[in-house]
N, C-alpha and C positions, 0 to 999 in steps of 0.2 A: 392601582388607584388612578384612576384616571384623570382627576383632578393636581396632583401632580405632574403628571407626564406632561401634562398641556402646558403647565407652570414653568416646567423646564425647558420647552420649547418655546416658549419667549420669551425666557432666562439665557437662550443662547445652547447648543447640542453641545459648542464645542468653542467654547471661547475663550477669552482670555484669563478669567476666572478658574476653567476645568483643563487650559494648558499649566497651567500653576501647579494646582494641584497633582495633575499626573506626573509633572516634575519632581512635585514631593516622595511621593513613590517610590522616585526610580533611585533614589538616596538609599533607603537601607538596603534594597537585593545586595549591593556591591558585597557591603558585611555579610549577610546572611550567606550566598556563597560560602563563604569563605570558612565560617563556622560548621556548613556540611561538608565539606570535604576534607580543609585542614590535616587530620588526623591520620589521611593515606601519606602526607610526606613527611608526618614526624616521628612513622616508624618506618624507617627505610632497612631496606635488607643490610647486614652487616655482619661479617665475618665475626666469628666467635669459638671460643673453649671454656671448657670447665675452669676454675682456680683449683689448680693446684699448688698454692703456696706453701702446703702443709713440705714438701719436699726442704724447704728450705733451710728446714731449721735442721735436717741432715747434711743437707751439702749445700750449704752457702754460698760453693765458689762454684755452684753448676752454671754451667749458660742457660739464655732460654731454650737452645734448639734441645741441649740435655736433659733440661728438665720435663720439655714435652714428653721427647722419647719416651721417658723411664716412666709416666704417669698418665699418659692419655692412648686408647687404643685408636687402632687406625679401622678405616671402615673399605669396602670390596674397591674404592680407587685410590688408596694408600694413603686418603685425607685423615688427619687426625677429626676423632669426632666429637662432635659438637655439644652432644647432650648429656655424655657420659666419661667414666675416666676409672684408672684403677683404683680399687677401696685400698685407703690409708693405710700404710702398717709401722711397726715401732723396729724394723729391723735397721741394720746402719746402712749405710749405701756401698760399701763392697758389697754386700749379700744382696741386694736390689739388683745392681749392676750387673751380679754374676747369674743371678738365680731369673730376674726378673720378675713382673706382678701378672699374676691370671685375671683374680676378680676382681669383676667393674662394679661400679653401682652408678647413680644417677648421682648429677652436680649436687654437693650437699655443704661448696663456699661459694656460692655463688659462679659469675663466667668472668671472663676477660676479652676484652676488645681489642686486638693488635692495633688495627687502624684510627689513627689521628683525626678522627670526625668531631667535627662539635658535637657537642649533646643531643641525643635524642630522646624522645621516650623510651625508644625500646633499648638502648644504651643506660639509662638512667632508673628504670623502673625495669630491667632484665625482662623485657616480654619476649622470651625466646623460649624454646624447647615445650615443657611443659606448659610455662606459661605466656607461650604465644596465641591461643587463644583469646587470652585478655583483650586483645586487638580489635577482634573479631567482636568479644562480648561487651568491648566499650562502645562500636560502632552503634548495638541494638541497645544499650542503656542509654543511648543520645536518641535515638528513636523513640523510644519509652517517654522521652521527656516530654516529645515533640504530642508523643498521643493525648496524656497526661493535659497538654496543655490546649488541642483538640477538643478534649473534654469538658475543660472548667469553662476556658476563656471563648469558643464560640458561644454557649449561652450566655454569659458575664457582660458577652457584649449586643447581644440582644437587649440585655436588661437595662445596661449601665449608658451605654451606648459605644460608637465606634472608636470616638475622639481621645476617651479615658484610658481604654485599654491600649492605644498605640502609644500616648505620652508614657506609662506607665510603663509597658516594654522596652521603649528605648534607653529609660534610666535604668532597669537592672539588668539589660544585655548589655551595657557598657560596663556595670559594677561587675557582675560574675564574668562576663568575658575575661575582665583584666584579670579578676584573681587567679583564674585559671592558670595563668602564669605563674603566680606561686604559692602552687599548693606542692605538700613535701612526698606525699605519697599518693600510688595510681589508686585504688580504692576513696581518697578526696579525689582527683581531678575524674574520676567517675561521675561520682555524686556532682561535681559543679556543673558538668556537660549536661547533665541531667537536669538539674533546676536553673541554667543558663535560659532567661526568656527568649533567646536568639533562637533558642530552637521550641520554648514553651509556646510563647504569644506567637510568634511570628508563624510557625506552624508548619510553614513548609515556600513555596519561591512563585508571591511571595507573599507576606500575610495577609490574610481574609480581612482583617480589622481593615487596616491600610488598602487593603483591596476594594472592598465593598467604598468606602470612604472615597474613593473615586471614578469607582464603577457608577455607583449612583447616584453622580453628578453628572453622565455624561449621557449623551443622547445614542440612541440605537445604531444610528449610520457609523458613527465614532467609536463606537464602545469597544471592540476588538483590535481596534487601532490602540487606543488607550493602556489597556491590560495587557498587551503581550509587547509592547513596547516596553513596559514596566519589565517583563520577564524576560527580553534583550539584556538588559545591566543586569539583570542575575548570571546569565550567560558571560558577559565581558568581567563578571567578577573572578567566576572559572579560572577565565582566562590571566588576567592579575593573580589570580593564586599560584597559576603555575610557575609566574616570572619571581615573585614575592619567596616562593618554597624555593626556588633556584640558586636566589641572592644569600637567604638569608637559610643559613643551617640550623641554627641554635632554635629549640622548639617554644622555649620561654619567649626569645626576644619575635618569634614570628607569632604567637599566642597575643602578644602587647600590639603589635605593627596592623593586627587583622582587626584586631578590638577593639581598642583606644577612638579609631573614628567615629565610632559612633554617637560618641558623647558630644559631637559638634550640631548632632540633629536636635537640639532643645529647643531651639527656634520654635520646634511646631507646638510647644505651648500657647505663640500667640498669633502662626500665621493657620494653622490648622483649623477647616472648620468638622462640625457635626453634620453627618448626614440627613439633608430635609427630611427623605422619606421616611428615615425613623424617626424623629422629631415628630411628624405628624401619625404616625402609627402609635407613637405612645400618647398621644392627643396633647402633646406640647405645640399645639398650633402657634402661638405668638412667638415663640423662639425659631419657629419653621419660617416666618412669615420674615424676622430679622435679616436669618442667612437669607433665603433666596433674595430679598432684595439687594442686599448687600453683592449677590454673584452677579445681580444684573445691573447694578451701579458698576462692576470693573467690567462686564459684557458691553457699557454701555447702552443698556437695555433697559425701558422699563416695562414693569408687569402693572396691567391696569387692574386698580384696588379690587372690582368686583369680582375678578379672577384666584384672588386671596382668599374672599367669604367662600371658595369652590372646594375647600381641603379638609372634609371631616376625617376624625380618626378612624381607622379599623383596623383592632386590635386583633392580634393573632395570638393563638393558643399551640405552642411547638406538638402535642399529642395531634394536631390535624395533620404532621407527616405522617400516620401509622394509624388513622382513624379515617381518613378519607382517600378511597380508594386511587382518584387519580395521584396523589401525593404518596400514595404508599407505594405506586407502581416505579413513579421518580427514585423516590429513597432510596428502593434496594436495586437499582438497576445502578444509579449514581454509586451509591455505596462500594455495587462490587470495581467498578470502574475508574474507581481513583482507586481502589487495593491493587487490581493487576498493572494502574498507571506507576504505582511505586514503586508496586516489585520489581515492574523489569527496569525503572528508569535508575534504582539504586544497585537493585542485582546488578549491573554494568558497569556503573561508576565506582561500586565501590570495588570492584575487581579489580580496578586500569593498572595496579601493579601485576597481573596474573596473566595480561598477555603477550607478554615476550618483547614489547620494545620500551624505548625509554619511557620512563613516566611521566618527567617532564613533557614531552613533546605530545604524549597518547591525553598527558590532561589538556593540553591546549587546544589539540583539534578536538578534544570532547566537549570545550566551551564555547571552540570556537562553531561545532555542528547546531550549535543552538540556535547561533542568531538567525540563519536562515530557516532552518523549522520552525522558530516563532514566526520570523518576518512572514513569510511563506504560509504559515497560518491565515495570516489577514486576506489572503488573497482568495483559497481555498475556500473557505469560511462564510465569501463574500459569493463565491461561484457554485459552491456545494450544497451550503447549506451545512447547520450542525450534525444532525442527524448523521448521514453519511460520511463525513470527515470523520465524527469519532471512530465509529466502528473500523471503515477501512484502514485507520490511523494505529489502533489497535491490533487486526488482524495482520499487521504486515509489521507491526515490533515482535509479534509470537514467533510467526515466521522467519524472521531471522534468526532469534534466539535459537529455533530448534535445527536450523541449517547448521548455525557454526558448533553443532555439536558434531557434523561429518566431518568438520574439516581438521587435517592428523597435526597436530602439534609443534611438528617441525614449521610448519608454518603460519611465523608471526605476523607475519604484513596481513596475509589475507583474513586471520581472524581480526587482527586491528580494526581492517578496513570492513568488516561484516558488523562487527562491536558499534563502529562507528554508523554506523546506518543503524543498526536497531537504534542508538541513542537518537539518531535522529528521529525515530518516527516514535520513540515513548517520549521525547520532550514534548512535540509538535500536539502526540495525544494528551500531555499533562496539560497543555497549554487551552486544547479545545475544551478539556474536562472545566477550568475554571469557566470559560465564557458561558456555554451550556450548563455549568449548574446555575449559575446568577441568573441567567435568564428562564429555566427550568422553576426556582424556588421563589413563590412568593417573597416580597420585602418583609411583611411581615415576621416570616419565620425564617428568610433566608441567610442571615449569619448563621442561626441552628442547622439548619438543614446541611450548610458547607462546611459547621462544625463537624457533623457527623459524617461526613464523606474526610474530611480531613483526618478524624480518628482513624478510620478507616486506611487511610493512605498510612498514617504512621505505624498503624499495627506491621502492616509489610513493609514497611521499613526496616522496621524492629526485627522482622522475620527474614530480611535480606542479606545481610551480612551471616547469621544460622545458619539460612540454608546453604553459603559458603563453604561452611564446614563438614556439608555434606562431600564435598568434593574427595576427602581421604577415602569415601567405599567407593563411590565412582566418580569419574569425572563430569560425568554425562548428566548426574542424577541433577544437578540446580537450573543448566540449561536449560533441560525437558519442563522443568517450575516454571520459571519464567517465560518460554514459550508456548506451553497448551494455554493455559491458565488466560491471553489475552485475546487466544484467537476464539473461546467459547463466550468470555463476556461480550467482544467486538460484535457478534451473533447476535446476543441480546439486544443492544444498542437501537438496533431496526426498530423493537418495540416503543422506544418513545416520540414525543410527538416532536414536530421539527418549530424551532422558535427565529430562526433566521426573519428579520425584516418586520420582528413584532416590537412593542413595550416592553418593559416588565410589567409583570402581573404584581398589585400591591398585598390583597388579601387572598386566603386561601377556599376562596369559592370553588368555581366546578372546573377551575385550569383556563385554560384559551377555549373560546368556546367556538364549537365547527364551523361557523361564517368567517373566522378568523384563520380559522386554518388554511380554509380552502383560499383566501386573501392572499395570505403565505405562499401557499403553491403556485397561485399564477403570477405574485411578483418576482417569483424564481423563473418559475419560465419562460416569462417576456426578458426576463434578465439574459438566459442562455439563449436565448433567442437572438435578443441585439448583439451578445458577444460572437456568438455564431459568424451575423453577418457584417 
């Protein structure tokens, strides 16, 4: 709508009104991090045995080393084993002693922890042996939540607006965050992870609500400065988790420590505003016409009145993704492009325990590779254009994935260091995938449309920690996932149209139309042109 655009261009691109705001932002990534990853260090590896206390009530005055002996077998490097132990019997312990036990069975009182570690989940809730899966399937039941909430809340806020659904997330990502802490079984702290809005609303790093809510307040030269500055403190939160999971061992009190702050974000009940462009796309002209004055009273700016009568409604119908051709091309090209953006960006992350050096340290430089594949976005973005940063952005996180499937196992550094470069280049592409959908999807229908690319991203979410567990028939088998899978969609990406150096488009007419395109191409060219020389 073009009568907006012009609005906010004497509203100010980038003023002190839309520095505010992108300030707002950049407050919750810190939490949100920290509610995506958390859960790699509150099941830390930890030595373990069956309970066999049944032995006791034969021989009392056994030691521990005795009682291992006589009731846990040992496995081919003389360790006692982990999962399993000799089946119980009623004979006295001279005749154990002398005769010994053959048959084993599976742990059937639970395990024991030798080592003095605070609490874990996996100490607390035995996610070991059998049920070390759980791990794995709580990672994709927090994905689930995140698709779940993909689903409801990007149309919710199309309808409702931006403003409603971000206050309203911040109050129950503080409530179920904290309860998380004390819930008394893993099947509860399942479900809460699951219905936790930190991962419902907010949807992914970092929320669209909150996203859009600043995106489209801010002028085109700014806008990729804005957004991925935002996705910097998602990155330094990373990094805070790593030092936070370091300090604090207990998973209850690091659960409380990640969560609790969020509940100081209530403020934006009265400093947060609604986004004009939906404002005027649901034909709330007078409440459109309040905020922008209002942004350009703190811009120091005013907007002359006749420029106001310039903002009629046009309302958008979500069926025009999948009814009009140029918007159906968008959809599933986006669609599959934040799916391979997940897969590989979580396939990775949520591995960081899997490749041979400390955790601590492999999560730090994995947050810490962030801030410059965002920062580095802006620049790329400004020189490349959209178009071609996604794809090659894409094509060259596959390829890494499917390299560090040659590399032999004994060596940990060099998959660390390959691990770390694909994450830099599936952040960098997570990163371009926001810019380029907001400027790709009409205002109109553009919460819907990043709804449905955001569902999208959570499904392989959900899917990324699974295909983990394909690693017991090969190892090779989730790499090879996560690396074809980006460099076939990167291919596609060619197909769409390049938006560098435009507006947003407000309604879902016929797309950027060819005069604009071509507008496009030679602001890019005189661009490389003067970088050139």
């Amino acid at each position: 709508m073009s009568g907006v655009g012009e609005i906010l261009k004497t509203v100010g691109e980038f003023g002190p009104f839309q520095k505010w705001l992108v300030l707002f932002t950049l407050l919750p990534c810190f939490t949100l991090s920290f509610h995506q990853f958390c859960q790699l260090f509150m099941v830390p590896d930890e030595p373990h045995h069956c309970n066999t206390s049944w032995i006791r009530a034969i021989g009392p005055n056994l030691t521990e080393e005795e009682q291992l002996n006589l009731t846990l077998p040992r496995d081919a490097n003389g360790e006692y084993e982990q999962c399993s132990m000799y089946s119980p019997v009623d004979w006295d312990l001279d005749s154990i002693v002398a005769y010994g036990l053959n048959a084993t069975e599976k742990c059937s009182s639970g395990w024991v922890y030798p080592s003095a570690q605070a609490p874990s989940l996996l100490t607390e809730f035995d996610l070991v042996c059998d049920r070390k899966d759980l791990n794995d399937i709580s990672q994709s039941v927090y994905m689930l939540g995140m698709f779940l909430g993909a689903m409801i809340f990007g149309p919710l806020s199309d309808r409702i607006g931006r403003r409603p659904v971000i206050l309203i997330s911040i109050f129950l990502q503080g409530l179920f965050g904290v309860a998380i802490a004390f819930v008394p079984h893993f099947d509860v702290y399942m479900a809460f992870r699951c219905f936790t809005p930190g991962e419902i609303i907010f949807m992914d790093d970092p929320e669209p609500s909150l996203f859009f809510s600043a995106t489209e307040w801010v002028g085109v030269s700014q806008r990729p400065k804005a957004v991925l500055t935002s996705h910097c403190c998602f990155a330094i939160g990373q990094m805070i988790l790593a030092g936070l999971s370091y300090g604090i061992h207990n998973w209850r009190l690091l659960q409380i420590t990640g969560s609790a702050p969020v509940f100081a974000l209530f403020f934006y009940i009265w400093v947060l505003p609604e986004s004009a462009r939906w404002l005027v796309i649901k034909g709330r002209i007078e409440e459109a016409k309040k905020v922008l004055q209002k942004a350009a009273s703190i811009n120091k700016r005013t907007i002359p009145p006749e420029l106001l009568e310039q903002v009629p409604p046009k309302p958008g119908n979500p069926l025009d993704l999948f009814r009009k051709k140029h918007l159906l091309k968008v959809t599933l090209i986006m669609l599959c492009t934040w799916f391979v953006n997940s897969l590989v960006y979580y396939g990775l992350s949520l591995n960081v325990t899997n490749f041979g050096l400390d955790i601590y340290l492999t999560q730090l430089a994995f947050g810490a590779v962030e801030i410059p594949a965002r920062i580095g976005c802006i620049f790329v973005l400004q020189r490349f254009g959209r178009k071609k940063t996604q794809a090659v952005l894409l094509i060259l996180s596959g390829l890494v994935c499917l390299i560090i499937i040659g590399i032999p196992e004994d060596q940990p550094v060099v998959i660390t260091v390959m691990a770390i470069i694909g994450k830099f280049a599936a952040t960098a592409s997570f990163s371009t995938s926001y810019i380029y959908s907001a400027e790709l999807f009409p205002t109109a229908v553009r919460q819907t449309g990043v709804g449905l690319c955001s569902m999208s991203a959570r499904l392989a979410g959900t899917m990324a920690p699974l295909m983990l567990l394909l690693e017991r028939y090969n190892p090779a088998i989730p790499m090879a996932i996560f690396g074809s899978t980006p460099v076939v969609v990167g291919l596609l990406c060619f197909l769409l149209r390049e938006t560098h150096g435009t507006d947003l488009v407000d309604d879902t007419g016929d797309g950027c139309p060819p005069a604009q395109e071509k507008m496009v191409a030679k602001t890019m060219s005189a661009q490389r042109a003067l970088t050139s020389s």
